[in-house]
C-alpha positions in Angstrom: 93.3 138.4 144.4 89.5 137.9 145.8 87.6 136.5 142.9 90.7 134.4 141.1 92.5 133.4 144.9 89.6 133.4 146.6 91.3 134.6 149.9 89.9 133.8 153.1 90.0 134.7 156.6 92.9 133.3 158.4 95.2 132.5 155.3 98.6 134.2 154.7 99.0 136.3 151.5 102.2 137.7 150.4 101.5 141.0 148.1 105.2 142.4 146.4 105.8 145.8 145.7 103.4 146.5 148.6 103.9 150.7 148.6 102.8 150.6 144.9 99.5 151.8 143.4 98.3 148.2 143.4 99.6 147.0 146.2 98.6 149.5 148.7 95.2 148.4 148.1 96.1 144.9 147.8 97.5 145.2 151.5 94.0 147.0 152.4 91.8 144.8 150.9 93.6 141.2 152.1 92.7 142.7 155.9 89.8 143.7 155.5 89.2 139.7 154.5 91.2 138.8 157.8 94.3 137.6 155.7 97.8 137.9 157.7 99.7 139.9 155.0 103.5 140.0 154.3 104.7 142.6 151.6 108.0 143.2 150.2 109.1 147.3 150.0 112.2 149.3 150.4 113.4 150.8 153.9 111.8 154.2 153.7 108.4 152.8 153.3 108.4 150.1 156.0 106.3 152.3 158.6 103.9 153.5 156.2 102.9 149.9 155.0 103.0 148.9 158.9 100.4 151.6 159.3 98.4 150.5 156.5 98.2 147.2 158.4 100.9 144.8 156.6 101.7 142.0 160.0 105.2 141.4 158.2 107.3 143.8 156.1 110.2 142.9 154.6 112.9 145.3 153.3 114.3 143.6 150.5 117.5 145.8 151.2 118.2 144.5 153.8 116.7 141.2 154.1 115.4 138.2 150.9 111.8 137.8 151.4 112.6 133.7 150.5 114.6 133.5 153.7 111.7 134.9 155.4 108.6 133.8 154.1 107.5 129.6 153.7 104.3 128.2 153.4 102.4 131.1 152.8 98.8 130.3 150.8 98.6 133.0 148.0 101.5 135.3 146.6 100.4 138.3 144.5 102.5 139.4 142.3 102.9 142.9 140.9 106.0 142.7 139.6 106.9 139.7 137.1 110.3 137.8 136.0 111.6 135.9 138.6 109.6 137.0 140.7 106.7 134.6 139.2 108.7 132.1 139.9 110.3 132.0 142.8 106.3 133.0 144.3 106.3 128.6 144.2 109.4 128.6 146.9 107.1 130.2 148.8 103.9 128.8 148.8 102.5 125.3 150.2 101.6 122.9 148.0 98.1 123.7 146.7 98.5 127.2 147.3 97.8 129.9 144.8 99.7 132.5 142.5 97.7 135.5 141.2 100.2 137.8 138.8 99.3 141.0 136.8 102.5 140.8 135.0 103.3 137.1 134.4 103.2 135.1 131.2 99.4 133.9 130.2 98.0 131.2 131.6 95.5 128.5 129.4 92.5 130.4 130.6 93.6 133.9 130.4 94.5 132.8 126.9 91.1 131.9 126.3 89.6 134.5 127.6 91.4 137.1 125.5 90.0 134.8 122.4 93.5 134.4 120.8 93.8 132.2 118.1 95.6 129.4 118.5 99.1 130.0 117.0 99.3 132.6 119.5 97.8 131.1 122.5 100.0 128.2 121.6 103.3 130.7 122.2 102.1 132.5 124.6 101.5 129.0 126.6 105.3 128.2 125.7 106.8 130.8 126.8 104.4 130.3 130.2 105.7 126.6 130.8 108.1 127.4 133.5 106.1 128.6 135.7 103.2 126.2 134.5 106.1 123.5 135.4 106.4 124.5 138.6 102.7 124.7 139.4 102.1 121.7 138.5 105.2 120.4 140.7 103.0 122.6 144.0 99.9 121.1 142.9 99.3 125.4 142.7 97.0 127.5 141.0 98.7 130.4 138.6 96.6 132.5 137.1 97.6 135.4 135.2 94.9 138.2 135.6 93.7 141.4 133.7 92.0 144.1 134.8 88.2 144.0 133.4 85.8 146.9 134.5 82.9 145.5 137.2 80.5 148.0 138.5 79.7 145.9 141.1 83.2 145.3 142.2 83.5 149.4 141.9 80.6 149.9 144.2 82.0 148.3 147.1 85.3 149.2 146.6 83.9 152.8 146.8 81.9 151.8 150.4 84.8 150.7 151.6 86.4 154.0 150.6 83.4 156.0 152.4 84.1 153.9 155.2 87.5 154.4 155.7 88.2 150.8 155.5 90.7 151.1 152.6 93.1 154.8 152.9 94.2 155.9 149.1 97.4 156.5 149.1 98.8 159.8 147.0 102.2 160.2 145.9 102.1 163.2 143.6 99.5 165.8 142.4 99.6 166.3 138.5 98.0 169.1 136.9 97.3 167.9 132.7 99.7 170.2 131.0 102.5 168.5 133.3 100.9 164.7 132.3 104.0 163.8 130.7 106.5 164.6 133.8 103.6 162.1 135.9 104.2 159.4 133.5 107.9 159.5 133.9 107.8 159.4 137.7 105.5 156.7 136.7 108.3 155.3 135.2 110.7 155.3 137.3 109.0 152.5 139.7 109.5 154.5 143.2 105.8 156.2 143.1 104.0 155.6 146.6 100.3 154.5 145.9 98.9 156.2 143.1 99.9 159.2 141.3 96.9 161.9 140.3 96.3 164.0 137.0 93.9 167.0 137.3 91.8 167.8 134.7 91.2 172.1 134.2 87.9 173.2 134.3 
């Protein structure tokens, strides 16, 4: 979302599945940029992403974020489908679309050094939403996670600080690892979930 989106100050950012592992951090970091931030959750966490400091929280229970949200400059999305899509009903032209779960983009592509069959169907099975970029004049980029000490470092100030709050759904101990990953599973987890190791 910072080093792909290149969010600034001042821009609007909509983050889905805000009470997530990812996206409670996404929320965090985007203010901490001076972004206004809009997230999508269900009723029962609307407060706690309110506290986190979300400026617009929609329940999609109650309410479709497309109705809701226009013209917004980056979407980040956690959660893939139509959701990748519809992020360009959303945005204004030249805005940007960061995914974690959408199809591969040319550059992702390359950077995964796949050969060119695949990158070939992997870029097919991406030209919808390439389509629709192009349409919006819009970035998409779909992004993996790559270690970065440096990255790490200040994410860890920022935790020292207090400027970013983790968020803990549930306590693990590693004989009960597989019962984490099937709450894990089941997509309702708020922020992250934690396995402790025995001494």
């Amino acid at each position: 979302m910072i080093n792909v989106a290149k969010l600034k100050a001042g821009e609007k950012v909509l983050i889905h599945a805000g009470s997530g592992g990812v996206g409670v951090f996404a929320i965090q970091l985007a203010k901490q940029l001076g972004a206004f931030v809009a997230t999508t959750t269900s009723t029962k966490n609307v407060q706690m992403l309110k506290d986190l400091g979300a400026d617009q929280v929609i329940d999609y229970k109650t309410q479709n974020y497309i109705n809701v949200v226009k013209d917004f400059d980056v979407v980040f999305d956690t959660l893939g489908g139509d959701y990748t899509l519809d992020a360009f009903k959303v945005i204004r032209n030249n805005g940007r679309v960061v995914s974690i779960t959408g199809p591969l983009d040319k550059i992702t592509a390359q950077q995964l050094g796949l050969n060119f069959l695949v990158k070939n169907i992997a870029l097919f099975q991406a030209r919808k939403v390439l389509k629709l970029a192009k349409q919006k004049s819009a970035l998409y980029r779909m992004v993996l996670m790559n270690p970065n000490g440096e990255e790490l470092n200040k994410i860890g100030s920022m935790l020292l600080k207090q400027e970013i709050i983790p968020v803990i759904d549930t306590c693990y101990n590693f004989d009960d690892a597989k019962q984490a990953f099937e709450h894990l599973a089941t997509g309702r987890t708020k922020g992250k979930l934690v396995i402790e190791f025995n001494n």
